[in-house]
C-alpha positions in Angstrom: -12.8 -3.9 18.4 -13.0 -6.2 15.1 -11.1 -5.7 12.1 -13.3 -5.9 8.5 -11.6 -9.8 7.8 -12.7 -10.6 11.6 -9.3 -10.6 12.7 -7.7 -9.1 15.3 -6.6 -5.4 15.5 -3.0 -5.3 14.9 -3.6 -2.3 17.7 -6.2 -1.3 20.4 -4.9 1.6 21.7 -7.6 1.4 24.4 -9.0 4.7 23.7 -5.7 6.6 24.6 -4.9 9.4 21.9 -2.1 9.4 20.0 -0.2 12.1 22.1 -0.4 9.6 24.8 1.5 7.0 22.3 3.9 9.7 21.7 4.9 10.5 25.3 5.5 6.1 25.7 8.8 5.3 27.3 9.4 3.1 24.5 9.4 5.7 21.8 12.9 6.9 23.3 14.2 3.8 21.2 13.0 4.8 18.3 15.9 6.7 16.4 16.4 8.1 12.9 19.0 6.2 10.1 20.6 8.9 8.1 22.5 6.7 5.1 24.4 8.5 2.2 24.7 5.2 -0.1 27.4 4.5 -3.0 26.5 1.7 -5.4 29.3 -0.6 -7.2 29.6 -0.4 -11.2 30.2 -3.9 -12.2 30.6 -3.0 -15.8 33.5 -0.6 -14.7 34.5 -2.0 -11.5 37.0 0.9 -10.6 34.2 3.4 -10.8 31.2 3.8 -8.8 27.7 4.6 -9.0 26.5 8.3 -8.4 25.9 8.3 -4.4 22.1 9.0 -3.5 20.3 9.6 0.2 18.4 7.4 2.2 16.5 8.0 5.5 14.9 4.9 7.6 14.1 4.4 11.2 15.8 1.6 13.9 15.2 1.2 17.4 17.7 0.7 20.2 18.3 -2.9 21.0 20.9 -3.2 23.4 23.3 -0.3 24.6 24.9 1.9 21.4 23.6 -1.1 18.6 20.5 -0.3 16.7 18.7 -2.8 14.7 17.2 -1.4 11.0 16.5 -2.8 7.6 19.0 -4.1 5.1 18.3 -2.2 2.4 18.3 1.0 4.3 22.3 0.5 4.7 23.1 -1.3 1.8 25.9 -0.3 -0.2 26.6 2.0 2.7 29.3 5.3 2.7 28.3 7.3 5.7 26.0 6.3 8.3 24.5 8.7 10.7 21.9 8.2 13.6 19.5 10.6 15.3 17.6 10.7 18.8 13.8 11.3 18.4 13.6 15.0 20.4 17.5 15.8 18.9 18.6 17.5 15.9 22.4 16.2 16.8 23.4 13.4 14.0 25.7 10.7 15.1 28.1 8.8 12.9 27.8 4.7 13.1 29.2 2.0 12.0 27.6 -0.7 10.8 28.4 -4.1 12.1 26.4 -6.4 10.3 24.1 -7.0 7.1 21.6 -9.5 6.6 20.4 -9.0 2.8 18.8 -12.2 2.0 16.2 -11.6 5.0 16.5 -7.5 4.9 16.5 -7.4 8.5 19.4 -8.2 11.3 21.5 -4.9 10.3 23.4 -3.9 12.9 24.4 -0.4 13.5 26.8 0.8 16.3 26.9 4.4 17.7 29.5 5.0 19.3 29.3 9.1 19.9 26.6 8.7 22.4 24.6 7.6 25.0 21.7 5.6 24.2 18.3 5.9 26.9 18.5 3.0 29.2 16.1 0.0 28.4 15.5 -1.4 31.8 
């Protein structure tokens, strides 16, 4: 299968369906970021923004820690995470930010137990 630019296909699903992509093992480290995000006021730096709601998505890369984008937990109040197949939200913490490259956010869970990746 070519692409139009004779490329490539960023995916050949091999003629599976997509229920068969949605059954994959490796969708279990797929998870939902739930964010609730404050911004600073730097014209009245004892005050802050209105707060505003953000979803995203991770995955699960080692144990409880979750990797996402920057911006998705940037100027970050509450951070919650979801199982794909759960409607229970977990609270995290987020370990690290990596603004200039907007990826290498770390988020640790530490409510639950994430599906084993071996």
């Amino acid at each position: 299968m070519e692409s139009p630019r004779g490329h490539a296909p960023l995916y050949d699903d091999g003629g599976v369906g997509n229920e068969d992509v949605k059954d994959a093992p490796f969708m279990d480290a797929v998870v939902k970021v739930f964010c609730v995000h404050t911004e600073p006021n730097f014209s009245l730096p004892w005050q802050r923004k209105r707060q505003f709601s953000s979803n995203s998505s991770g995955f699960i890369i080692k144990d409880r820690r979750v990797l996402t984008n920057a911006h998705s937990v940037e100027h970050h109040t509450q951070v919650k995470v979801k199982k794909r197949g759960s409607d229970t939200k977990y609270l995290a913490t987020v370990l690290a930010i990596g603004t200039e490259c907007d990826i290498g956010t770390e988020i640790l869970c530490l409510s639950f137990k994430y599906p084993s990746s071996e």
